[in-house]
N, C-alpha and C positions, 0 to 999 in steps of 0.2 A: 504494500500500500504506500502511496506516495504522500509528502505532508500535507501539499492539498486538500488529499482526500480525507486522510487521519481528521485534519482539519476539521471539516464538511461532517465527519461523523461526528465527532463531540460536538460542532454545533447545534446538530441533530437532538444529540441525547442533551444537551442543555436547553432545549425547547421545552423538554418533559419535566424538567426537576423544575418545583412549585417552592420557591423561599419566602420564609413568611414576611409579615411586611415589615416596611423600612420606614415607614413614617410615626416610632412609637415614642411618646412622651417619657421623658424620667418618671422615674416614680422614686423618690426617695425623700424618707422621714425630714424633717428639719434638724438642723444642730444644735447638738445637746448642751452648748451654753454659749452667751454673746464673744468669750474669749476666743474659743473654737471659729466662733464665725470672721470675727476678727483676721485671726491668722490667716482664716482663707484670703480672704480681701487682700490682706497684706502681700503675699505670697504672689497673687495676679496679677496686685495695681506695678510692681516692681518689676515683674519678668515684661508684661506689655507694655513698661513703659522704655524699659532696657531694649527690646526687642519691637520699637515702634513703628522700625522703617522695614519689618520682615511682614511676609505674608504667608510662609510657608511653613506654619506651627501652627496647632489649636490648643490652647490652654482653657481649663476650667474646674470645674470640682462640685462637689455632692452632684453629680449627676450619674443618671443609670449608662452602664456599659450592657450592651446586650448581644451576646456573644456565641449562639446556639439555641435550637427549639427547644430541646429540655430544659432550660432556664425557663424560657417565657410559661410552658407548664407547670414547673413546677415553682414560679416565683421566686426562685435563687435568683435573685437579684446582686449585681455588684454592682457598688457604687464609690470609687476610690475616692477620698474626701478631695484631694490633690493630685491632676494629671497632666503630662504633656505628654501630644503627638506631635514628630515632626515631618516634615516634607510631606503636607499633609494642607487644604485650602484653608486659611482663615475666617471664619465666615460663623454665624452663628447657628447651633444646632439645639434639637430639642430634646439628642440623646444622643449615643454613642453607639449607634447598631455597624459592628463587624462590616457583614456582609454586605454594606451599602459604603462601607468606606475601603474598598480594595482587601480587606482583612488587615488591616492595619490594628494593632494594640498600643495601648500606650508605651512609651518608650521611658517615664519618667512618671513614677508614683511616688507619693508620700500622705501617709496615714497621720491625722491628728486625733493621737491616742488620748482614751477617758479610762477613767475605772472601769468601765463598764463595755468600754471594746478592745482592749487589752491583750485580751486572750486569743479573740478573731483575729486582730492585725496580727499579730503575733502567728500565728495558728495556719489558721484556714485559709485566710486571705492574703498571708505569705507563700503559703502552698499553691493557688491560684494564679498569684503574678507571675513564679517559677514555672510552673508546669503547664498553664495553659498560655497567662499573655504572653510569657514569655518576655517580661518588660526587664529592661535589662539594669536601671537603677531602682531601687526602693528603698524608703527613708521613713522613719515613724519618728514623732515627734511628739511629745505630750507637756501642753503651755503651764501645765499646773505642778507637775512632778520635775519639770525640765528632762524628763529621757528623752537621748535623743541617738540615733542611731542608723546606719546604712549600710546597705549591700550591693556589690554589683555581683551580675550575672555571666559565672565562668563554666563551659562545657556543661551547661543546663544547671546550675546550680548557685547558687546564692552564697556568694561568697562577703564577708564582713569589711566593710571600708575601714581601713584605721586613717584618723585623725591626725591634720599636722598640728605644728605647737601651736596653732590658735586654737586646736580644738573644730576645727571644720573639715566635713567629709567631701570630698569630689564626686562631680555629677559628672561621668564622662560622656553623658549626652548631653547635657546644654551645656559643657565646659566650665562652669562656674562651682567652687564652693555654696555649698548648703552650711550655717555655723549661729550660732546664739547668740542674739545681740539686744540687750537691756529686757532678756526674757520670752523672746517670742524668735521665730525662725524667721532666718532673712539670706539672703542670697550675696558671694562676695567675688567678685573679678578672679581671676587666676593670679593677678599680684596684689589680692588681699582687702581691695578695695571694694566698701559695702556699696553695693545698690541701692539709691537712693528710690525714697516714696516718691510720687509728684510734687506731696507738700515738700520735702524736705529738697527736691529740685528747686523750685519755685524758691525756697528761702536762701538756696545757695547760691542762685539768680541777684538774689536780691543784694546779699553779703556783698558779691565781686562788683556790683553796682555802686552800693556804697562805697566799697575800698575804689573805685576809680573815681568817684567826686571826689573823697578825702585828699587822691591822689593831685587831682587838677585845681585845687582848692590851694594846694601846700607849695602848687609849682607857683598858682598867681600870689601867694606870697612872696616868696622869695623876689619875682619880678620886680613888685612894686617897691621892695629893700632897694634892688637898682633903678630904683626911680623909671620904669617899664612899665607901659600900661598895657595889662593882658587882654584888653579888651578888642585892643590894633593892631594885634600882632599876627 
């Protein structure tokens, strides 16, 4: 058989397979406290803001991953608090269905752990990013305990990130440090430098704004010491 033809048959038999639908809403509980929801926020406003002028990542969180018919049966639901996909459209969705995004899985998780999911991230839903997303960082972080912890992904298996002496684990999909900063997780350049919120852009905006008045401010002093009017010059 030639590939053509090979071809022409699997298109054939891809006629007949029926995939359920692709248009399904998240379904997932709300967060278990304003801190948790915080982090999330945090966590998105910094990467999209870092990553402003990219188009080719979809970042988001508490939403459903939907990833196989036996899920939607049997409502095993996954819902990673924190994910990135990349080389992947940016655009907004109303969930994460596999099989309408090439099979793509997330490439970068991170679970914000409670007392009370603890055990799952830990658990089951480490078991799941390994063996089925196959997502190749994973990081759990919990804002009230401060644990905070990461794995990458070697020959199927989840291997333990160790920390440099800041204390921050590398994501060697988005190239950045993950690392604890005034208690909540934040994102840091490969030479250590935090990524800034919007707010804290905008103020540092503001900072190098004021230091160049102060600056032009100090130069028409000294002018008028020489008798120079900075106004003419």
């Amino acid at each position: 058989m030639t590939i053509a033809q090979e071809l022409d048959s699997q298109e054939d038999i891809s006629k007949d397979v029926i995939f359920p639908p692709g248009d399904l809403y998240s379904d997932e509980p709300p967060w278990e406290t304003e801190l948790h929801m915080q982090q999330l926020i945090l966590l998105l406003e910094c990467l999209k803001l870092l990553w402003r002028d990219r188009n080719d990542f979809y970042a988001t969180g508490n939403l459903t991953i939907y990833y196989n018919t036996q899920q939607l049966k049997s409502r095993h639901l996954s819902s990673p608090d924190f994910f990135v996909v990349l080389k992947t459209e940016r655009k907004i969705r109303k969930s994460w269905v596999v099989w309408e995004e090439y099979g793509k899985y997330p490439h970068v998780i991170v679970e914000m752990m409670s007392e009370s999911t603890a055990k799952t991230d830990k658990g089951l839903k480490k078991e799941i990013y390994q063996d089925i997303f196959r997502t190749p960082d994973y990081f759990w972080f919990d804002p009230y305990t401060q644990e905070f912890a990461g794995f990458h992904l070697v020959d199927g298996k989840y291997q333990p990130l160790l920390a440099n002496e800041q204390g921050h684990l590398w994501s060697h999909q988005l190239g950045l440090y993950l690392g604890i900063y005034q208690g909540l997780l934040r994102f840091f350049t490969p030479v250590g430098q935090l990524v800034p919120t919007p707010e804290e852009t905008a103020e540092q905006a503001e900072q190098r704004m004021e230091q160049a008045e102060q600056k032009v401010e100090r130069l028409a002093v000294k002018l008028r010491e020489l008798n120079i009017d900075p106004d003419i010059i």
